[in-house]
Each structure stands twice: as C-alpha cells, then as structure tokens.
PAKE-680024 format. One record per residue: residue in one letter; x, y, z of N, C-alpha, C in turn. Coordinates in nm, 3 decimals. Layout:
# residues N
  residuo     n.xx     n.yy     n.zz    ca.xx    ca.yy    ca.zz     c.xx     c.yy     c.zz
        A        X        Y        Z        X        Y        Z        X        Y        Z
...
***
This chain:
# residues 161
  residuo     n.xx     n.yy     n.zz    ca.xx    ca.yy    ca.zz     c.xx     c.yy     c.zz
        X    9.581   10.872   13.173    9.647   10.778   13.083    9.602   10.800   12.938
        X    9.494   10.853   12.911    9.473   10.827   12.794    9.460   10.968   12.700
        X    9.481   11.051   12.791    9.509   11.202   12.757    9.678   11.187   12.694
        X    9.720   11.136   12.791    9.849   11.108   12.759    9.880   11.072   12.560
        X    9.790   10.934   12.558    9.809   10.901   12.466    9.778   10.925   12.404
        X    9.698   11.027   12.390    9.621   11.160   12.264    9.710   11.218   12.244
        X    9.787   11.273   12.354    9.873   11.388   12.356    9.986   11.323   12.260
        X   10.047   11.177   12.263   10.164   11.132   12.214   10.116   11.123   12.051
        X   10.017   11.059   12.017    9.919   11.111   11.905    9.954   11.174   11.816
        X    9.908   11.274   11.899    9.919   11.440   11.822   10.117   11.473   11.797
        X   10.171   11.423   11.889   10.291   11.413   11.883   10.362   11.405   11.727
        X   10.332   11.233   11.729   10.314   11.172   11.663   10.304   11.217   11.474
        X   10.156   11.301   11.479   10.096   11.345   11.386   10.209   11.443   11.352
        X   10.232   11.566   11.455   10.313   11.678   11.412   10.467   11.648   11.343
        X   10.563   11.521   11.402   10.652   11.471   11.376   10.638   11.434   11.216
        X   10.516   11.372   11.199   10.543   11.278   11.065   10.484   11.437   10.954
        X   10.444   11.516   10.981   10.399   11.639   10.937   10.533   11.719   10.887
        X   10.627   11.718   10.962   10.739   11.811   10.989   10.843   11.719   10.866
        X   10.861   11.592   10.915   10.942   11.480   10.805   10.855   11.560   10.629
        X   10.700   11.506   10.618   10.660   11.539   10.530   10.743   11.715   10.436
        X   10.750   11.762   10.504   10.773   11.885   10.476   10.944   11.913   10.403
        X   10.997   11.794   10.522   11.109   11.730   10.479   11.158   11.684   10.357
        X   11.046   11.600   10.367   11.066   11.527   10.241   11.033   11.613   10.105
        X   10.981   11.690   10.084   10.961   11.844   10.009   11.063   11.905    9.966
        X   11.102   11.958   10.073   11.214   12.017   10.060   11.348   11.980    9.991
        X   11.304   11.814    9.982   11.411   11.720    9.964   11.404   11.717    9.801
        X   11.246   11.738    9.762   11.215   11.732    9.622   11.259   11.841    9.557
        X   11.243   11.994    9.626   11.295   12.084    9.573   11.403   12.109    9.558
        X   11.496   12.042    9.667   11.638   12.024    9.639   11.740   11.940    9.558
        X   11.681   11.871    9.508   11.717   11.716    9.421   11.674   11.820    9.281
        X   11.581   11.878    9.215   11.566   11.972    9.172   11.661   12.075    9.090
        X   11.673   12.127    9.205   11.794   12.225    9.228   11.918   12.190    9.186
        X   11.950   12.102    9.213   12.093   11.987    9.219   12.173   12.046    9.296
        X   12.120   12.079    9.436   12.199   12.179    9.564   12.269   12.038    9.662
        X   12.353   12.006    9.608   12.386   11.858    9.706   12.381   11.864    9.826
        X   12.463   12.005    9.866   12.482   12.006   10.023   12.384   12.046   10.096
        X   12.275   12.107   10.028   12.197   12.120   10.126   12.128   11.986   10.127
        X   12.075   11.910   10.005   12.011   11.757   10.015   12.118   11.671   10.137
        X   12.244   11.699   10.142   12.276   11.628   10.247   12.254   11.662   10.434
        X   12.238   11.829   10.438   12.161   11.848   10.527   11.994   11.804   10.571
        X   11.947   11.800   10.460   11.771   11.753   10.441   11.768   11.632   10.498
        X   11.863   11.538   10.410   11.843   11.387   10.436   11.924   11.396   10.640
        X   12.013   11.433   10.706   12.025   11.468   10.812   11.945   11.475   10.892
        X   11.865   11.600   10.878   11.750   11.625   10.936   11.603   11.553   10.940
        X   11.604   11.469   10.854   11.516   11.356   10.774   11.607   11.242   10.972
        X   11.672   11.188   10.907   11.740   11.096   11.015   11.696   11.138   11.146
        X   11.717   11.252   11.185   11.693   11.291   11.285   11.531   11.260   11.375
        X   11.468   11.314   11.233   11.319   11.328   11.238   11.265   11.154   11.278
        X   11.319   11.090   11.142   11.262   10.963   11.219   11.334   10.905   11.302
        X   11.437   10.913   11.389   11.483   10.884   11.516   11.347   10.919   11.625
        X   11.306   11.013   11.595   11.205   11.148   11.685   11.078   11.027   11.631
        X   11.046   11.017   11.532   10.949   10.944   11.548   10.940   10.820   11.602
        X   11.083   10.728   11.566   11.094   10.585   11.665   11.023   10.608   11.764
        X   11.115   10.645   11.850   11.112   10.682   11.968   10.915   10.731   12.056
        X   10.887   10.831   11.956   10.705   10.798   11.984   10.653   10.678   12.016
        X   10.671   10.658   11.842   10.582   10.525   11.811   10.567   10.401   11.971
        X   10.745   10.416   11.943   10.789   10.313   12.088   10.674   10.352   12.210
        X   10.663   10.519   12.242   10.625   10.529   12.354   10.442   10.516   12.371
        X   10.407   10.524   12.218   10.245   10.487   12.235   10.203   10.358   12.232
        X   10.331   10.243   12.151   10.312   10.112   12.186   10.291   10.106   12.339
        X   10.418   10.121   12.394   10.387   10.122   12.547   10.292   10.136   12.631
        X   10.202   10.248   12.601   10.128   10.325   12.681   10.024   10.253   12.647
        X    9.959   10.180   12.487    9.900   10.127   12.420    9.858    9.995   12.501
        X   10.002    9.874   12.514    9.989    9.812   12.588    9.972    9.811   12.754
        X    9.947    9.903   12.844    9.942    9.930   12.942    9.764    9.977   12.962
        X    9.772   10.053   12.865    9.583   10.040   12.886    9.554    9.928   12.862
        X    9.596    9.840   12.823    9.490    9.754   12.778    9.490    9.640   12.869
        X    9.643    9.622   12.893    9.670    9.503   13.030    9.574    9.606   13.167
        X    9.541    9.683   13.186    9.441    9.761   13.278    9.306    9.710   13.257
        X    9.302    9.725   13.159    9.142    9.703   13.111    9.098    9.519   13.111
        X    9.226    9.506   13.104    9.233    9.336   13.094    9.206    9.254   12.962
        X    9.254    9.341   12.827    9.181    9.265   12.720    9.302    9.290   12.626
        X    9.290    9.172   12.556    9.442    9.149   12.479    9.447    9.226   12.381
        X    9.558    9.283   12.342    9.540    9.372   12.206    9.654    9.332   12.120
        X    9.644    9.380   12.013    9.703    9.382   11.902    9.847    9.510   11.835
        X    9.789    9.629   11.982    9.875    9.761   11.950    9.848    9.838   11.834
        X    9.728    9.802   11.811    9.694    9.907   11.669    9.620    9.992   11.744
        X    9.575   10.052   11.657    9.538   10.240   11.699    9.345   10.156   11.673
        X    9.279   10.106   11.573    9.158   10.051   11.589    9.116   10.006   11.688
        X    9.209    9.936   11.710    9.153    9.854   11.891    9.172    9.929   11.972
        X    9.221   10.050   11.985    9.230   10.175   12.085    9.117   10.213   12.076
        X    9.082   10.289   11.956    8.964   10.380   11.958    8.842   10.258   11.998
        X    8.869   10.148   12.002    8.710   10.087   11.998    8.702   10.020   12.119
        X    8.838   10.053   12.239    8.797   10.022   12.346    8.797   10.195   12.448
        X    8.819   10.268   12.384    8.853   10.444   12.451    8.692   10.461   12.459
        X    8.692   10.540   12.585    8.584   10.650   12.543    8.525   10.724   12.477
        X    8.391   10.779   12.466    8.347   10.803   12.275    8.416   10.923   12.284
        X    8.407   11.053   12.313    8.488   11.153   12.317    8.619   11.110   12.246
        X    8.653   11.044   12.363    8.851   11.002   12.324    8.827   10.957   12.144
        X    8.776   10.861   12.183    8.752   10.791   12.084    8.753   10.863   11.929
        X    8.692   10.934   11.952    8.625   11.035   11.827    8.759   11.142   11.766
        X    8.815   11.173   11.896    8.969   11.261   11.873    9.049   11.127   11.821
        X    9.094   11.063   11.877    9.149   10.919   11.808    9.168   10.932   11.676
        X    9.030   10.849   11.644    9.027   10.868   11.521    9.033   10.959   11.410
        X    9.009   11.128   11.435    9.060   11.189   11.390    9.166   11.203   11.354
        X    9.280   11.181   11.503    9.407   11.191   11.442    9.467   11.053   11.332
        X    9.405   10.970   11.387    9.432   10.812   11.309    9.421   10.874   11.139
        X    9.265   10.929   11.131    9.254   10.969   10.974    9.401   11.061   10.914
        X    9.436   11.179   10.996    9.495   11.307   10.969    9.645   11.185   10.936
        X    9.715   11.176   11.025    9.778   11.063   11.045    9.793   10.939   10.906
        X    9.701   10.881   10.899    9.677   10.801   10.747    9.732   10.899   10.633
        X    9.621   11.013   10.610    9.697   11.091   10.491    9.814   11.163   10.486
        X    9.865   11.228   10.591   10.007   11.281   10.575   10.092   11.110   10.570
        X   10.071   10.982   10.595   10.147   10.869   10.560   10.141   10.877   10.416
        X   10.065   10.871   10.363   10.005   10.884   10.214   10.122   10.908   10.154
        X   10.048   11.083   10.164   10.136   11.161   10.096   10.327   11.168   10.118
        X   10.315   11.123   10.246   10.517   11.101   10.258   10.556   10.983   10.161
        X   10.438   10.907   10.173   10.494   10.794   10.088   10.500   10.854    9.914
        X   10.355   10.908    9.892   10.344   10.975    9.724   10.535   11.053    9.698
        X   10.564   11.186    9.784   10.692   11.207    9.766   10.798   11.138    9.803
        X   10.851   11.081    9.860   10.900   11.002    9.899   10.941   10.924    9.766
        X   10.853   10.845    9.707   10.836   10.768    9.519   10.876   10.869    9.420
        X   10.831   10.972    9.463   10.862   11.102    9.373   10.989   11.143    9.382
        X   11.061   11.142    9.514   11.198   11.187    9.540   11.275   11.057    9.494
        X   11.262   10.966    9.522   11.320   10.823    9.423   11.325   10.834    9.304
        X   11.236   10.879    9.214   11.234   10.871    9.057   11.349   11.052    9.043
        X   11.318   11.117    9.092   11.407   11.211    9.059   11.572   11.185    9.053
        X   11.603   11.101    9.180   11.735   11.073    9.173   11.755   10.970    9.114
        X   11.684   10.876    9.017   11.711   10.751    8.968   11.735   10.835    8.838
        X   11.651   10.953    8.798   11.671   11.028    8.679   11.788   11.123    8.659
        X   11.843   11.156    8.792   11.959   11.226    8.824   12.098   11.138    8.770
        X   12.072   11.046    8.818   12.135   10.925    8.814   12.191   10.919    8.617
        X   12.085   10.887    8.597   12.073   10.848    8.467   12.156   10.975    8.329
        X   12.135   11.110    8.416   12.170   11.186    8.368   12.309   11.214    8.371
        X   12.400   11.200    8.444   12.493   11.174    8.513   12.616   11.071    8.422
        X   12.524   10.968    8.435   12.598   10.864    8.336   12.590   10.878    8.192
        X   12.488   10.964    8.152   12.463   10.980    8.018   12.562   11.097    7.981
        X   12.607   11.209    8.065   12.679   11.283    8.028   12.816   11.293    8.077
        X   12.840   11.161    8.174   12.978   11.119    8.148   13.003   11.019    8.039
        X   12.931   10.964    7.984   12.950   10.898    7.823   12.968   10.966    7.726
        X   12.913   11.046    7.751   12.913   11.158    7.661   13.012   11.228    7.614
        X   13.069   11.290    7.766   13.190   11.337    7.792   13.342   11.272    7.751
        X   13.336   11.141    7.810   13.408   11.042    7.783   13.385   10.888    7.680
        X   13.362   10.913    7.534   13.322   10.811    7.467   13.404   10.667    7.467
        X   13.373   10.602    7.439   13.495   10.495    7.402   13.499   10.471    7.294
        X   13.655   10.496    7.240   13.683   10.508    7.101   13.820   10.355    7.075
        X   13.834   10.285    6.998   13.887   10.253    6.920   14.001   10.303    6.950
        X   14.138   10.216    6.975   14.239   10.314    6.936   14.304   10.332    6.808
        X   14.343   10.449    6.784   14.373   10.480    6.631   14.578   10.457    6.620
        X   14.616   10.441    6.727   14.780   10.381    6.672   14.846   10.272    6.733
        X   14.730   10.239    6.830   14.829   10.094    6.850   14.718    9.999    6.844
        X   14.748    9.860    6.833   14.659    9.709    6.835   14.774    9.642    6.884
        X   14.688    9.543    6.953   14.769    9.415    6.994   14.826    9.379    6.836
        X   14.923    9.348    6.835   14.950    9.245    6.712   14.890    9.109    6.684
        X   14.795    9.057    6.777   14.703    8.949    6.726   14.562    9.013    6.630
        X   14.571    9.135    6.657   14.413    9.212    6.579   14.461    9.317    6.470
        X   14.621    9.315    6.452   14.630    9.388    6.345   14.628    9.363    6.194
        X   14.584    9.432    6.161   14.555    9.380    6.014   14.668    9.394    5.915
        X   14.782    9.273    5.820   14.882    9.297    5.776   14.821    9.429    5.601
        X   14.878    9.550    5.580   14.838    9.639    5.489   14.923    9.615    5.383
        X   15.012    9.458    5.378   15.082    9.462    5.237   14.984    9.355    5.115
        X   14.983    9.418    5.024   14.897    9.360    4.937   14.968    9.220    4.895
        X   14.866    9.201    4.865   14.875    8.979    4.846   14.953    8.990    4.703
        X   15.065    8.886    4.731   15.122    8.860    4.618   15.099    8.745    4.550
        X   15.136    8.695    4.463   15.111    8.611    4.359   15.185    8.528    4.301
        X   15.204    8.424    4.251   15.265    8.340    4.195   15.285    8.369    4.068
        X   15.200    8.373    3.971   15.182    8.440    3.868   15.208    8.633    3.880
        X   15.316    8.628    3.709   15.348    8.779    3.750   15.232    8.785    3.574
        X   15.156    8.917    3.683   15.054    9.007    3.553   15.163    9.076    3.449
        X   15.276    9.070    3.479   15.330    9.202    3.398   15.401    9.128    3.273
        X   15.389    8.988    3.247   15.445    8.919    3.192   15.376    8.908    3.044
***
C-alpha cells in the first residue's frame, strides 16, 4: 500500500514536471507570437492537468485508506502521511513533498510570467489597432445641431455710411 503511494507520488511529481515544461514552452511561444502552436501548448496543458486530477484523486484515496487502516483520522495532506509512514517511507515522502513544493513554485513563478506577457500582448494589440485606426472628427458632414453657421454677423448699423 504504501509503495503504491510513493509510486503515485512520484507520478504525481513527473506530471506536474512535464506541465512545468509546458508552461515554458508556453512562455516561449507567447514570445514568438506563434498562436497556433500556443493553442496546441495550452491543449496539451488541459490534457496534462486532467492527468494530474485524476492522481491527485487517486493518492487522496489511497491516502484515506491508510489511514482508516491504521485507524487515525486524517486530514489528506501529505504531512500527516509522512508522520504516520515508516522512517524510510517517510524520508522518500518527504523528499518528493520538497521536489514537489518547488516545481509548484516555479509553475506558479511562470505561470504569473505567462499572464503578464499576454496582458502585454494584449495591450499591444490595442495600441496598434488605435493606431492603425484613429478616431477622427468628421471633416464633411455634422449633425445640423453642431454645425457652426460660417455667415458673418450682420448689423443694424451700416459701417459704410
């Protein structure tokens, strides 16, 4: 049982490793301004964390099953694993728990990074369709409530007199 759940672990670890790499790729492609392949990335991204659901789901499980064995209530975190596992186990555990923590990290660091790129993409986008397309004033027609009459003001009094 609990090989098992090393093994799902490590699973686990390699999945969110592979996304990471993902998510990279995603930076270099946003980059690039290669759309179609960013729409393959983000695809394969979907895919990936489908692949990870699906773990997570199965070490909750396994998570709660040691522990209803052991007879002691848990919480389903990975701490209360390692601190009821064997020291061996235990010790791999937490290794992967650490390895695990920092590739979260870092998906999250790019991840923020791949956000600000396309918020800047974004920005660029609109700046050079303004650009492209200004808004101007029209120069031959007005409503006739905003046109201005161009005959000069006459007078009661004639100057020429």
């Amino acid at each position: 049982m609990m090989n098992d759940l090393v093994s799902t672990l490590d699973d686990l670890l390699q999945a969110h490793e592979r996304l990471l790499a993902l998510a990279q790729k995603k930076s270099d492609t946003i980059k690039e301004g290669d759309f179609a392949t960013l729409d393959q990335v983000m695809n394969q991204e979907q895919s990936m964390i489908q692949a990870i659901t699906q773990l997570e789901e199965r070490r909750l499980n396994m998570t709660e099953t040691f522990f209803r064995e052991k007879g002691v209530h848990n919480d389903g975190t990975l701490t209360m694993l390692i601190a009821h596992a064997p020291e061996v186990t235990g010790r791999r555990l937490q290794d992967t728990q650490l390895q695990l923590a920092n590739v979260l990290y870092e998906l999250q660091a790019v991840n923020q990074f791949n956000q600000e790129l396309l918020s800047q993409s974004l920005e660029w986008v609109h700046l050079n369709m303004n650009l492209a397309q200004p808004k101007t004033e029209p120069t031959n027609y007005e409503p006739p409530s905003k046109q201005k009459l161009n005959t000069p003001a006459t007078s009661r009094f004639d100057s020429r007199a």
